[in-house]
C-alpha positions in Angstrom: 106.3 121.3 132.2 108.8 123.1 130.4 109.5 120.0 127.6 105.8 119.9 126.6 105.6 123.6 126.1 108.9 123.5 124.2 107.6 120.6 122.0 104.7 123.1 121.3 106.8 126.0 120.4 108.6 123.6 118.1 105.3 121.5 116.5 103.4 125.5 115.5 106.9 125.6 113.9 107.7 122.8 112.2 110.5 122.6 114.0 112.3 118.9 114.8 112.5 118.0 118.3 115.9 116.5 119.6 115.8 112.8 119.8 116.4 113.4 123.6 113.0 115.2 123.9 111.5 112.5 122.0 112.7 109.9 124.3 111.8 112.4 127.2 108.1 112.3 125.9 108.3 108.3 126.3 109.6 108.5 129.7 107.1 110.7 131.0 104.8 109.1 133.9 101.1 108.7 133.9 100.4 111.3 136.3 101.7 114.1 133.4 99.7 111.7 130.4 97.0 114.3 130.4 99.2 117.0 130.2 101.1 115.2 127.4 97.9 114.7 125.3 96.8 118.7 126.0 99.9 119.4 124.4 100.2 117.5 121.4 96.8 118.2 121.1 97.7 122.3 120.8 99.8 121.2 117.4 97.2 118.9 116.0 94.5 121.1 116.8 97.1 123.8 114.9 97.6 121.9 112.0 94.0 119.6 111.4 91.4 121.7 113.5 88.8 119.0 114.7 89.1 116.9 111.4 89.5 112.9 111.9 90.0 111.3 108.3 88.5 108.1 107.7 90.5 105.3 105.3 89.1 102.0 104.9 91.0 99.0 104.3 90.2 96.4 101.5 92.2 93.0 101.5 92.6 92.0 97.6 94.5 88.9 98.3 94.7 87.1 101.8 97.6 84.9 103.3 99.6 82.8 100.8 102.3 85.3 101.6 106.3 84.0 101.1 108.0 86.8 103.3 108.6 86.2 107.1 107.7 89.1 109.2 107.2 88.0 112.9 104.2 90.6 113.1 101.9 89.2 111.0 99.5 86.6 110.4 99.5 86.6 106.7 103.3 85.3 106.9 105.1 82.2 105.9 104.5 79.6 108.3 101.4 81.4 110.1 99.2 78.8 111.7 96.6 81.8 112.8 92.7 81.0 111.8 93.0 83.8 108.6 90.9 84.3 105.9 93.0 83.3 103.5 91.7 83.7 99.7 93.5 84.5 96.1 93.0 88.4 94.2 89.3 90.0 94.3 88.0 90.6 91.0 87.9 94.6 90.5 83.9 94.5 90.9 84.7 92.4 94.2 86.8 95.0 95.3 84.9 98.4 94.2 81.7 96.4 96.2 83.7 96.5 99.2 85.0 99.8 98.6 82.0 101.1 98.7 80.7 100.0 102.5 83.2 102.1 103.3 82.6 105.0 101.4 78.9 105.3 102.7 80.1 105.2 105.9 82.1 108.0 105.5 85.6 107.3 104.5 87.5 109.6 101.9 90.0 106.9 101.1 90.1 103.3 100.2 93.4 101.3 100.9 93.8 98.3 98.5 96.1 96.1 100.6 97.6 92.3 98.9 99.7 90.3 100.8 102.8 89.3 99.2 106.3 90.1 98.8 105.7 92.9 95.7 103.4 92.9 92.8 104.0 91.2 89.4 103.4 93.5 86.0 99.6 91.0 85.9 99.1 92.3 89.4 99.7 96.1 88.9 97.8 95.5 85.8 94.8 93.8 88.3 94.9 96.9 90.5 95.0 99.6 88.2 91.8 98.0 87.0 90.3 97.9 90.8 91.5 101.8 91.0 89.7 102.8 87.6 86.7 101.0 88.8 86.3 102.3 92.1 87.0 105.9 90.6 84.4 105.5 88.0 81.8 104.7 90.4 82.7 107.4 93.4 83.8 110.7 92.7 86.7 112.5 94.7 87.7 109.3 96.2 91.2 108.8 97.4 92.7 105.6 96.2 96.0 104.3 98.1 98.3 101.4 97.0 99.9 98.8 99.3 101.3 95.9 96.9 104.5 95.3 98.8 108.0 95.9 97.6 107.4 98.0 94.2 110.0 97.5 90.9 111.3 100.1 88.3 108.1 101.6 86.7 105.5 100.1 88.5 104.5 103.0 90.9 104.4 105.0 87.7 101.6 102.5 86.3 100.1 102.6 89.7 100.0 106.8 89.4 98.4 106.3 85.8 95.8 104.5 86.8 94.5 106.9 89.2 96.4 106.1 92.9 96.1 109.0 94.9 98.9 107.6 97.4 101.1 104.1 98.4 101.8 102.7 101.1 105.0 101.0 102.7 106.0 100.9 106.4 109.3 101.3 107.8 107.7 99.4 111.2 110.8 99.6 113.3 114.4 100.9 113.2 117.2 100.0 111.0 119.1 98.6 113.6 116.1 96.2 114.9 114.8 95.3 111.0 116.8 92.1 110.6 115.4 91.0 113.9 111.6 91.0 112.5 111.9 89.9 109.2 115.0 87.8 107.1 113.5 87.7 103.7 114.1 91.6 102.6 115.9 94.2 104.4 115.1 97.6 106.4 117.2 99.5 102.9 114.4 97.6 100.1 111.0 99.5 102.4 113.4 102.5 102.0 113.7 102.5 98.1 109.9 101.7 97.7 108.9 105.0 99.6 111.6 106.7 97.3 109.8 105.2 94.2 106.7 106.5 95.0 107.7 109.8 95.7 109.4 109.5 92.6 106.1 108.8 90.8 104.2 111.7 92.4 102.5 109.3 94.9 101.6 110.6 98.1 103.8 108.5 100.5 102.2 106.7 103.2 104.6 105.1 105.5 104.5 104.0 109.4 105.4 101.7 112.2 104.6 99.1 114.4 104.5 99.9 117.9 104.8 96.9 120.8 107.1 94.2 119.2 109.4 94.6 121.8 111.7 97.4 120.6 113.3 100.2 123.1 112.1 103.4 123.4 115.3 104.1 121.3 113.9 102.1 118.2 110.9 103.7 118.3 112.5 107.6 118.3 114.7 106.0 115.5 111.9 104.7 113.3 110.2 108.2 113.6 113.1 110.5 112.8 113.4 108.3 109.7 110.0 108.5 108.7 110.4 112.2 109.1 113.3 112.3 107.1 111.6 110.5 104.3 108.8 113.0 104.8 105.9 111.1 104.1 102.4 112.6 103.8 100.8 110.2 106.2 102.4 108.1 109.0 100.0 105.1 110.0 100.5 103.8 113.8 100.2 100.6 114.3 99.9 98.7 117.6 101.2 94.8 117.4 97.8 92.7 117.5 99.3 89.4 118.7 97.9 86.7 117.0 98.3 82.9 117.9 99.9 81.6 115.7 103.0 84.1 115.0 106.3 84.3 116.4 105.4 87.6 118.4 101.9 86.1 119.9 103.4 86.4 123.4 104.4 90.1 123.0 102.2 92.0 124.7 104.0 94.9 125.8 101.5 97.9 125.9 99.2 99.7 128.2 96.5 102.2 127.1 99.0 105.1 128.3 101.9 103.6 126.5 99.9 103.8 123.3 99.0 107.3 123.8 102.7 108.5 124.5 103.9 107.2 121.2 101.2 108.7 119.5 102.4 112.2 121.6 106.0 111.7 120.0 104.9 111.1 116.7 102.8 113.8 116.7 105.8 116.4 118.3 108.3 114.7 115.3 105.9 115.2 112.6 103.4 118.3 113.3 102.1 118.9 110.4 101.6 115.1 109.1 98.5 113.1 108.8 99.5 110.8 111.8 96.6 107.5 111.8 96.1 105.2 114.2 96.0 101.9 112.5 95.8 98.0 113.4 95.0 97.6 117.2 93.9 100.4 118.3 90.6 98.7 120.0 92.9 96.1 121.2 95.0 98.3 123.5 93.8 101.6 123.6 90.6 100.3 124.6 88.3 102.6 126.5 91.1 105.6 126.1 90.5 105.7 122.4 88.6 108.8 122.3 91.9 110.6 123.8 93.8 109.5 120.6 91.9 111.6 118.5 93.6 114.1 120.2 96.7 113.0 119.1 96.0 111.8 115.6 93.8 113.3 112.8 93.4 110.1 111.2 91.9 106.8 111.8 90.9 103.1 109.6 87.2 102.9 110.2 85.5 99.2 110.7 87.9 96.1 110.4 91.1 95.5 109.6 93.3 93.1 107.0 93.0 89.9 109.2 91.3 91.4 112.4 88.0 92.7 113.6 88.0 96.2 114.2 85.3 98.4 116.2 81.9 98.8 114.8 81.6 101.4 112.4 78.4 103.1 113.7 80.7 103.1 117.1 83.9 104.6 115.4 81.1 107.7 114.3 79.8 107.9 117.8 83.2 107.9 119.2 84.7 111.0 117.2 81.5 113.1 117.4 81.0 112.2 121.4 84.7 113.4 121.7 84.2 116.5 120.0 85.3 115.9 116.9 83.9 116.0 112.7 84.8 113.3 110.2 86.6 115.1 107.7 84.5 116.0 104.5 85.3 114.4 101.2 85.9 118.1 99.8 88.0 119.0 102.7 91.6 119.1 102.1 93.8 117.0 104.7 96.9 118.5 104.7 97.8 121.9 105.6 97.9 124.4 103.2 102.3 124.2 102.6 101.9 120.9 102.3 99.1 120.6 99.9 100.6 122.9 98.1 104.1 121.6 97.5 102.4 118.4 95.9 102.8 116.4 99.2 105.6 116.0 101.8 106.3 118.8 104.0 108.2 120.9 101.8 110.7 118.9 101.4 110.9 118.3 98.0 111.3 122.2 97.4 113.9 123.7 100.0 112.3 123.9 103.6 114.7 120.6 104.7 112.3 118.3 106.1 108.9 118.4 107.8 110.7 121.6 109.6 113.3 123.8 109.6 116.0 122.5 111.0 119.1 121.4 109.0 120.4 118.6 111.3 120.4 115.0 109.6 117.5 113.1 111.2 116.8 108.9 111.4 119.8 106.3 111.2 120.4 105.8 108.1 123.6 107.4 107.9 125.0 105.1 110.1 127.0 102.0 108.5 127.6 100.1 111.7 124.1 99.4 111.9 124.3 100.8 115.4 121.3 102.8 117.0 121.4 106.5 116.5 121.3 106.5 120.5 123.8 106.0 122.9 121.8 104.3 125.6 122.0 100.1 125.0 119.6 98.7 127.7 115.9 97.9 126.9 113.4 99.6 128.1 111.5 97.8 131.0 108.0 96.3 129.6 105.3 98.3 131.3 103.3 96.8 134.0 100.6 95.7 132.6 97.3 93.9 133.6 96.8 90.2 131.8 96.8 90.0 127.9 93.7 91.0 126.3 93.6 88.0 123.9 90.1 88.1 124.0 90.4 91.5 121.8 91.9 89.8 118.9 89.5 88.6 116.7 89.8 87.1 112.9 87.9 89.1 110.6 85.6 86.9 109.4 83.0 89.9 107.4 83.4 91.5 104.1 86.4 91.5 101.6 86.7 87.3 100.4 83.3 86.3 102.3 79.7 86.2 101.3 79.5 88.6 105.0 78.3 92.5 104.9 81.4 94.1 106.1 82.3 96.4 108.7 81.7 99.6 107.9 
């Protein structure tokens, strides 16, 4: 097929695809998905080798949140069955940190619900990060607080943050229609601040909450425009309980053609698959790996995730090495322009081109497309409800975690 092995030529480049062969990878049928996988697996292969990073998510504060995003269960209004506790005490924290890290993770992610930390709350983390640091060396410590003010990622950096995290989740022309209380522009200026701080920027989406296959390229080009370090892929878990609990919109194959374009857009980035993986990847999972270099291991914020002895079994059945804690993630440019994809010097973006990329330019709030239909939901079988489960283990119980 002559698009995939143009998109190859392009991803051993670093070059940017055209937002037409991006939407081309999401219109491809199943009968090519194996051959879409093969090749986005030639540029991750390029770029990562057989490497799958392990993160591992710890929930400081649960619920109680004031903003309104449809997606999630922590939000204002949520009736779903959540865990739903006030901030873990930095020995809490570093305990739960530590499942993780004996099962193999390299990085902890220190999640809080909330709109954006106070000053007393950067001051609460920066205490969780020292501890955690003290007690496990080379561990990578990642932020996600939330909307971040003047000077806080700069604390957040001082007290030993490796990387924060913010999402885009979906395009700036769709933003207003998952969440009222901030806008698409505010998750924009937080990934500037922590580049600005000499975070590494973690940023993704969300991937099933109805969107077009336009929204989708749109949310991607911007990410790559913004160049973070790691893009997290998250597949809507539809809890009861949440405005979007009747949005079940993907397949298996759906999932893995996303994961294709992401991985075409960004080459050279750590691409993760995040929240929901289990719930609708399901048994194609291990063809994933393939795509991404990157995955959460054991549960989730509010959901269960796989087992983490299975997670283990699951990369080294498909042929694949957890990523050692003295192995560098990034490719060597990268790493060696202090994150982003050169970028920040003068190599214009994850690649070479010089085109502007993502919509943000555009002050109609119009899509960077031209086409205005939806796409069709995929056929699908019946909802897999019976895949979303609370988390009801580790972080704010007296459970062993998942890990």
């Amino acid at each position: 097929m002559d698009l995939l092995n143009t998109l190859v030529d392009k991803g051993l480049r670093r070059e940017t695809p055209t937002r037409e062969e991006a939407l081309a990878v999401l219109a491809t049928s199943d009968d090519d998905l194996l051959d879409v996988v093969a090749a986005a697996g030639k540029v991750r292969r390029h770029w990562f080798g057989r490497r799958v990073k392990l993160n591992y998510l710890v929930n400081l504060k649960s619920g109680l949140c004031p903003e309104d995003c449809s997606y999630c269960s922590q939000r204002l209004g949520s009736t779903a069955g959540i865990l739903k506790y006030t901030w873990l005490k930095p020995d809490q924290a570093s305990e739960a940190a530590a499942a993780g890290l004996a099962g193999g993770a390299k990085r902890v992610c220190l999640v809080a619900s909330g709109r954006g930390p106070t000053d007393r709350d950067v001051d609460r983390v920066s205490d969780t990060i020292k501890a955690i640091k003290e007690q496990n060396d080379g561990v990578e410590v990642c932020a996600c607080l939330g909307l971040l003010s003047d000077g806080q990622a700069e604390r957040l950096r001082a007290a030993g943050a490796d990387a924060y995290n913010h999402n885009l989740n979906t395009s700036e022309a769709t933003y207003g229609d998952i969440t009222t209380t901030h806008t698409y522009a505010d998750r924009v200026d937080t990934v500037h601040k922590a580049h600005a701080a000499g975070l590494s920027a973690c940023s993704g989406l969300i991937a099933g909450m109805g969107e077009r296959d336009e929204d989708l390229v749109d949310v991607v080009f911007a990410l790559r425009e913004l160049d973070p370090d790691s893009v997290p892929v998250n597949f809507l878990i539809p809890f009861e309980g949440t405005p979007l609990a009747k949005e079940w919109n993907l397949t298996p194959q759906r999932c893995l053609r996303i994961l294709a374009m992401v991985r075409f857009v960004c080459p050279d980035v750590e691409v993760r698959i995040a929240g929901g993986r289990e719930v609708h990847l399901r048994s194609l999972q291990p063809l994933a790996l393939h795509l991404a270099n990157s995955i959460f291991l054991g549960d989730y914020l509010t959901s269960e995730g796989q087992a983490g002895k299975a997670d283990l079994e699951m990369i080294a059945d498909a042929g694949f090495e957890v990523e050692g804690a003295d192995e560098v993630t990034l490719p060597e440019h990268r790493a060696a322009a202090g994150g982003g994809c050169g970028s920040h010097a003068a190599a214009g973006g994850c690649g070479t081109d010089a085109e502007p990329v993502g919509c943000g330019s555009h002050t109609d709030g119009g899509v960077c497309g031209t086409a205005s239909v939806a796409a069709e939901a995929p056929a699908s079988a019946e909802p897999r409800t019976d895949l979303v489960a609370v988390r009801r283990r580790g972080a704010g119980t007296d459970l062993a975690p998942n890990a």
